[in-house]
N, C-alpha and C positions, 0 to 999 in steps of 0.2 A: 587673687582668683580671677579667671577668665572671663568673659561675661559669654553668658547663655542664650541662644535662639527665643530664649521670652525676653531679652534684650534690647536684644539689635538684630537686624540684618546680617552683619557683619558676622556676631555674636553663633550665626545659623550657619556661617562656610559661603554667604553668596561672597558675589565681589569677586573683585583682585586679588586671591590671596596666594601667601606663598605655598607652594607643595610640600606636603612631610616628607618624610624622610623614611616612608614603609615601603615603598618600593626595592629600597638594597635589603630588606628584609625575604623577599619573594624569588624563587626559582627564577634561574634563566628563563625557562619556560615555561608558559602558564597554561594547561588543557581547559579552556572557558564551556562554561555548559552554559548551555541555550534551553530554555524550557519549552521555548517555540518548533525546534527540531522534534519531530515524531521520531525518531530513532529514542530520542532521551524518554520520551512520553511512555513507546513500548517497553522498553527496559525498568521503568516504575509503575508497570501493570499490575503488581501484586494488590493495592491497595482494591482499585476497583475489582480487581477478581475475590477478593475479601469479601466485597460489597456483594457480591450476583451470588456467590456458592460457597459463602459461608467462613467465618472467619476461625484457621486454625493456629492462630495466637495463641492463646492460652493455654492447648496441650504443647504446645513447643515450647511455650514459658516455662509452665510445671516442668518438663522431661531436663530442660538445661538448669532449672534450681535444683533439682533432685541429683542430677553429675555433680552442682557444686556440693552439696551436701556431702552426698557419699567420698568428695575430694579434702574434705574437713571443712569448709565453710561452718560456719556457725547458723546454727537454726534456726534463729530470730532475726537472725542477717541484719545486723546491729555492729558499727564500725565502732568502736570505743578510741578513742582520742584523750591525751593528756591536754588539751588548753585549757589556758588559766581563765578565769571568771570574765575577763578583758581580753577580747582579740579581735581579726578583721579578717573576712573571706568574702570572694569575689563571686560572682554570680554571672554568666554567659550563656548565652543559646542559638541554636541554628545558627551553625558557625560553617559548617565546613563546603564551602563553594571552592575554596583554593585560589580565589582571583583577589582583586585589588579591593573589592568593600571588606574582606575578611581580613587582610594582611592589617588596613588601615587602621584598624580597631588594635591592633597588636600595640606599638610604641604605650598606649595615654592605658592600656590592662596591664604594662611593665610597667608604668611609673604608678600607680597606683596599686599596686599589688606587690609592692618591694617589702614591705611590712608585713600581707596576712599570712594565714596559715596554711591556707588551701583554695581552690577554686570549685564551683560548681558546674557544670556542662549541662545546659536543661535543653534536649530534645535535638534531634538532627544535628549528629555527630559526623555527620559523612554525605555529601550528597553525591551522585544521585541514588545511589542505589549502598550505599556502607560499605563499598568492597573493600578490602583489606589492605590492597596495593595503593590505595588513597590517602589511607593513615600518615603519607608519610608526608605529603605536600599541602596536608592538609588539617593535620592535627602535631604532630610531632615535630615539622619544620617554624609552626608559625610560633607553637609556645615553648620552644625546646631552651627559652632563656628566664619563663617563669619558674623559680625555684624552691616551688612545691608541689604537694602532691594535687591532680584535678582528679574530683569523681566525674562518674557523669550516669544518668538515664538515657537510656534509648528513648529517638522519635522514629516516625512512622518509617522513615528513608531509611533508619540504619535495619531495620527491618524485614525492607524488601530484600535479602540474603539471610532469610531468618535469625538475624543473630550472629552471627558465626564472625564474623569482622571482630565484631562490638566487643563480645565476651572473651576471644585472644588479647584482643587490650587492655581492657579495663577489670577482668576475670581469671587473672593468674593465668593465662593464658590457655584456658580452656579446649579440651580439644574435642573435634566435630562430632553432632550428633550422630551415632549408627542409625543405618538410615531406616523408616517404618513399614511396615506391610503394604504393601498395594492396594486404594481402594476398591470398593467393589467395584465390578463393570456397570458400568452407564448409571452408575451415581454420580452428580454433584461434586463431591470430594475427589471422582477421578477424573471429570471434566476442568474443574481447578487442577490437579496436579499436571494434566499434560498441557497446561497454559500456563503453570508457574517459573517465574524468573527464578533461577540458580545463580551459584557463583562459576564464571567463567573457570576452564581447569587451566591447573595453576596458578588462577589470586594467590595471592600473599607470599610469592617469593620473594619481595621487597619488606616484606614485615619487618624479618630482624634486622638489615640494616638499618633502617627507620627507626627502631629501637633507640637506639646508641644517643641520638639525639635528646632523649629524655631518660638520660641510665645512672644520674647522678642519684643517688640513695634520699638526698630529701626527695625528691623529685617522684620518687616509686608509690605506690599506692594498691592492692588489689582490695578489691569489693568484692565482697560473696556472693552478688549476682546481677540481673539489670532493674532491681527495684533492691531497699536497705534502707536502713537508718543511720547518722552519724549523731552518736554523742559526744557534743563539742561545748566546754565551759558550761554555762549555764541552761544550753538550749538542745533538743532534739531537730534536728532537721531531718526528711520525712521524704522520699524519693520514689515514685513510685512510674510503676512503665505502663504506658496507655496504648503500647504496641500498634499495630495498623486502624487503627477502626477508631480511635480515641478511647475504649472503655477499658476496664481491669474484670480479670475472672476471679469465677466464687475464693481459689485459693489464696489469692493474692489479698484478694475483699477482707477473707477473715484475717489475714497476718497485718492487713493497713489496722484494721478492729485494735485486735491484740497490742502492736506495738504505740498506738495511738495513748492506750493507759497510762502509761508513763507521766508521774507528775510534773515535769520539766514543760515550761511553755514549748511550744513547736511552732516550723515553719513547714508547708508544705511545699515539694519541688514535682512538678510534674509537666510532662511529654502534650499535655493538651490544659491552655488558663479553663478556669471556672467561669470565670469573667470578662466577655474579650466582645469588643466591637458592638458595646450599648446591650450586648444579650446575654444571659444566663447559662449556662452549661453544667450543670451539679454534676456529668459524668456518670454513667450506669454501673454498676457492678453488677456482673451475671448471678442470677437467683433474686436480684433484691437491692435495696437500697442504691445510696447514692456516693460517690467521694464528699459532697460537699455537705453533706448531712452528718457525718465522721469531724469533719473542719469545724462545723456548726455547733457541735455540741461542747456545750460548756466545761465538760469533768475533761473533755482532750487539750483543754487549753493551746488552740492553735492561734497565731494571731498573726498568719501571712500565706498566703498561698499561692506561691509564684510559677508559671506555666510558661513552656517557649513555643514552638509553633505558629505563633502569628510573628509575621519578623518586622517589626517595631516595638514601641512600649505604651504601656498604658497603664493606667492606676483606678481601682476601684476601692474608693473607704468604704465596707459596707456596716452598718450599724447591725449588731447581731445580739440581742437583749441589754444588757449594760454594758455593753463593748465594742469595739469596732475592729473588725478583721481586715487588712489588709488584700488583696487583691491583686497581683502583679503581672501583665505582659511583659516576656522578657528571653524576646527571640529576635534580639538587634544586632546579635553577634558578627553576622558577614556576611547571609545569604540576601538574596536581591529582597528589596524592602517591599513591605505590603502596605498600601497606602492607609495614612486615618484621614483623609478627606472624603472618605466614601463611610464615617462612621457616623451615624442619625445623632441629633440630638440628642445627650445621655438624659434619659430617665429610667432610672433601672435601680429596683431594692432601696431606694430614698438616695440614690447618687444622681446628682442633676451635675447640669454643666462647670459649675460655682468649685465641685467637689473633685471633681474628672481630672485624670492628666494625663498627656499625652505628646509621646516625640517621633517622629518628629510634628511639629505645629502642624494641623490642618493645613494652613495655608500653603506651609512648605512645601506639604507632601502633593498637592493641587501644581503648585508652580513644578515640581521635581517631575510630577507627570506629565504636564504639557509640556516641556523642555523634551521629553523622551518621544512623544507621538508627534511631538514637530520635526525631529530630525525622521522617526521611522517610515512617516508619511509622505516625508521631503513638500511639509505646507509649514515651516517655521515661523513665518511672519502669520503665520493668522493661529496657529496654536500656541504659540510661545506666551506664557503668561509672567510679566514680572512677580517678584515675591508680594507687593505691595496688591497688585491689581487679584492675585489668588488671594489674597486673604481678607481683603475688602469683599469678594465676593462671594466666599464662603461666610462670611459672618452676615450678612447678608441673608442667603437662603436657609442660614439654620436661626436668624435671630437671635444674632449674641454678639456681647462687645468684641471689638478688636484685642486679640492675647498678647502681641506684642507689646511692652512698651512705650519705643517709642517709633511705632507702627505709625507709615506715611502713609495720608490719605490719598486715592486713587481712584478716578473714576472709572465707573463699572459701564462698559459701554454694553452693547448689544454682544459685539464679538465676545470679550468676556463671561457674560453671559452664556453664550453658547457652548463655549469649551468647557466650561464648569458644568453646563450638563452633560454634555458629551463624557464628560471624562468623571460623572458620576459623582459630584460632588454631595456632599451629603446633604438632607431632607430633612423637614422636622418630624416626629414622631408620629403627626398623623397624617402625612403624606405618604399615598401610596405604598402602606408596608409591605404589601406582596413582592413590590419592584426594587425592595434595598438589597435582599439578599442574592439575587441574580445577577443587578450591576454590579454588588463588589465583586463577585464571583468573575464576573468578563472582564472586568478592567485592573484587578488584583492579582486574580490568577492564571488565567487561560492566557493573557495579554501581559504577564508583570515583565518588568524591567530586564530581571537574571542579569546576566555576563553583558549584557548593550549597555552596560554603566558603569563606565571606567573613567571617570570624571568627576571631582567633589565637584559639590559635597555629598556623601554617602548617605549620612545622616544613621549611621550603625550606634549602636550601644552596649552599655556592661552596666553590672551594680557589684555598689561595694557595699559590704554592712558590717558596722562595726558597734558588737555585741559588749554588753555590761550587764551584770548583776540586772540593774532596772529597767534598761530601756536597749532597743535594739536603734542605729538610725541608720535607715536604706537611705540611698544615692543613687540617682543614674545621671552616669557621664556619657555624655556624646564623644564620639568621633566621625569626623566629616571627609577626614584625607586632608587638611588642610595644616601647612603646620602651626598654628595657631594654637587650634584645638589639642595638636599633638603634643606640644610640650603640656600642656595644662589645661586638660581634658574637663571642659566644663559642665559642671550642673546643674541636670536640666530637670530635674525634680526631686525632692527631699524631703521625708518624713522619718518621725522619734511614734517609736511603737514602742507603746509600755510591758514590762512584762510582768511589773508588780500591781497585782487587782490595786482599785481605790478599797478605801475601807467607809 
């Protein structure tokens, strides 16, 4: 087995390494998105116009589960699967940018994935915007040699075209809403409507070729709609769509209720974590309650609750009466990476630093950013932080041992110093908490990486979990671009969740 970024250096993608071999995987041509470009920004307006005049998710949700219904979907939207007690499925998220951190991940999710039975797709299916004519360089060319079937939930992106991409693929090929009444004049809903992003006319003439690429019979899969359940061996897995806004509506609330019952332990898969970057998120349901209040209760027997959306990984053991729930980030799939050196000290639900995980390493992700504002700035010699000197220095301002093992000592000068504020590195818990959630917000997202990173290591992820009668054990493998990593994609965190109570 490979050795892992809690390693070595080496173990993390820096250095001299050789290049994989994902690039002859990838298009001649690669259409790179810039998150920096306003043209890209206006085009993914839907979310903030969600945000000012109201969000109409949830009738758009209900009207396309009600098509599938009256198409025969089954009404408890429950995928029944023959796997035996013993099998292995893959777990992916925020995958589809179509450039080189997404392909990279491809090689070490085939060699690992030659065994299970299926894959899961959790959240941003398609960036920027889900359009249909994307699917094919972007979902269908990269896995068209995994040879089974992937589900997947909608995130906020495959959204902004309400849907409509999403549910042709993964929906029996679902056909377009008939379109609704006009709002009233000089309401809210009709000020959103003449500012909402459409599908250009003509999307998706490239669909069914695109198609063909994934047409082999294991390969085929339809889902009853953008939120289901799969009954698989011993376990329920639990998919639910947090559509533009991150919440679920009342309809959806009572069916997660409902198929929650089920005595089989569960994992939950969903479009926005519970638990991501040291803070809380239970998730609202409209009318009432919460998702994680549903996870929390003991008679649903859930014991994982994995979210994409943040594009890294990270791991919350939360103790929940005589039990510990599982907690998972797992949005490392391909899209540009969201830094965890901008995440506070954990103390959150009795998870402190001791209990936390997280890829890539703080330090990494500090060195990965100032390698990127040293070229954008063209000040490379005074932002460039070696792997050593970022990780000295974060362990440092948050007061915690070095994670690597066999992590060189480095001194932390002033310059360092500096860039590690600048570049928002993370605080201890009671430091300034007004000013955590703004720096991540400017240096993760207004400023992140996207398409200006076409050079390991990527530092992108997958999980594999490989389910038994008693115990489930999650995996996340790295992939950096590096061939190293590629042949044998190493393990960069690892836990055995029980699914037999103690007595």
């Amino acid at each position: 087995m490979s050795v892992s970024s809690r390693d070595t250096a080496e173990g993390a993608g820096w250095g001299a390494a050789e290049p994989g071999t994902y690039k002859g995987l990838m298009p001649p041509e690669v259409r790179k998105i810039s998150w920096l470009d306003p043209r890209m920004l206006w085009a993914a307006r839907n979310g903030v116009l969600a945000s000012l005049f109201g969000d109409p998710t949830g009738r758009t949700r209900s009207r396309w589960v009600a098509q599938r219904e009256a198409a025969g979907a089954p009404a408890d939207k429950v995928i029944r699967r023959d796997d035996p007690d013993r099998f292995s499925f893959l777990v992916i998220g925020d995958t589809g940018e179509g450039d080189d951190p997404q392909y990279a991940v491809v090689p070490g999710f085939l060699k690992e994935g030659q065994d299970t039975r299926f894959a899961v797709l959790t959240s941003d299916v398609i960036y920027p915007v889900g359009g249909a004519d994307d699917y094919g360089p972007k979902f269908f060319r990269p896995y068209r040699d995994y040879k089974a079937p992937i589900y997947a939930i909608p995130g906020n992106h495959d959204w902004y075209e309400d849907l409509a991409a999403f549910m042709r693929v993964f929906c029996d090929d679902a056909p377009p809403l008939p379109p609704e009444p006009a709002p009233r004049p000089l309401s809210r809903a009709r000020l959103r409507s003449l500012l909402w992003h459409r599908p250009r006319e003509g999307d998706g003439q490239q669909l069914d070729e695109a198609r063909k690429l994934r047409s082999d019979p294991a390969q085929l899969a339809a889902q009853p709609g953008p939120y289901w359940a799969i009954d698989a061996g011993p376990i329920r897995i639990v998919g639910i769509d947090t559509g533009l806004l991150g919440t679920i509506d009342a309809e959806q609330g009572a069916w997660l209720r409902e198929v929650s019952k089920d005595p089989r332990p569960k994992i939950l898969v969903t479009g926005s974590p519970l638990y991501v970057d040291g803070e809380h998120h239970p998730c609202a349901i409209e009318g009432g309650g919460t998702v994680d209040e549903i996870v929390r209760d003991p008679a649903h027997r859930y014991v994982a609750a994995i979210g994409g959306d943040i594009h890294n990984y990270q791991r919350y053991p939360v103790r929940v009466g005589d039990r510990t729930i599982q907690y998972v980030v797992a949005g490392g799939g391909g899209a540009f990476m969201h830094a965890t050196h901008t995440i506070p000290k954990v103390d959150v639900a009795g998870v402190g630093e001791d209990d936390f995980r997280c890829y890539p390493l703080r330090g990494d992700s500090l060195a990965f950013y100032s390698t990127l504002y040293g070229r954008r700035l063209r000040l490379r010699r005074f932002f460039t932080l070696t792997e050593a000197e970022a990780a000295v220095v974060v362990a440092e301002r948050l007061g915690m041992r070095l994670t690597r093992a066999q992590q060189a000592t480095a001194r932390v000068t002033w310059r360092v110093r500096l860039v590690a504020a600048l570049l928002g590195a993370g605080r201890r818990p009671d430091r300034s908490a007004r000013l955590r959630l703004p720096v991540r917000k400017l240096y993760t997202q207004l400023f992140s990486p996207s398409s200006a990173t076409y050079s390991p290591p990527f530092f992108k992820c997958f999980l594999r979990l490989d389910v038994g009668p008693e115990a489930i054990r999650l995996r996340c493998h790295a992939a950096t671009g590096n061939l190293a990593q590629e042949l044998d994609p190493p393990v960069e965190d690892e836990v055995t969740i029980p699914l037999v109570r103690a007595r």
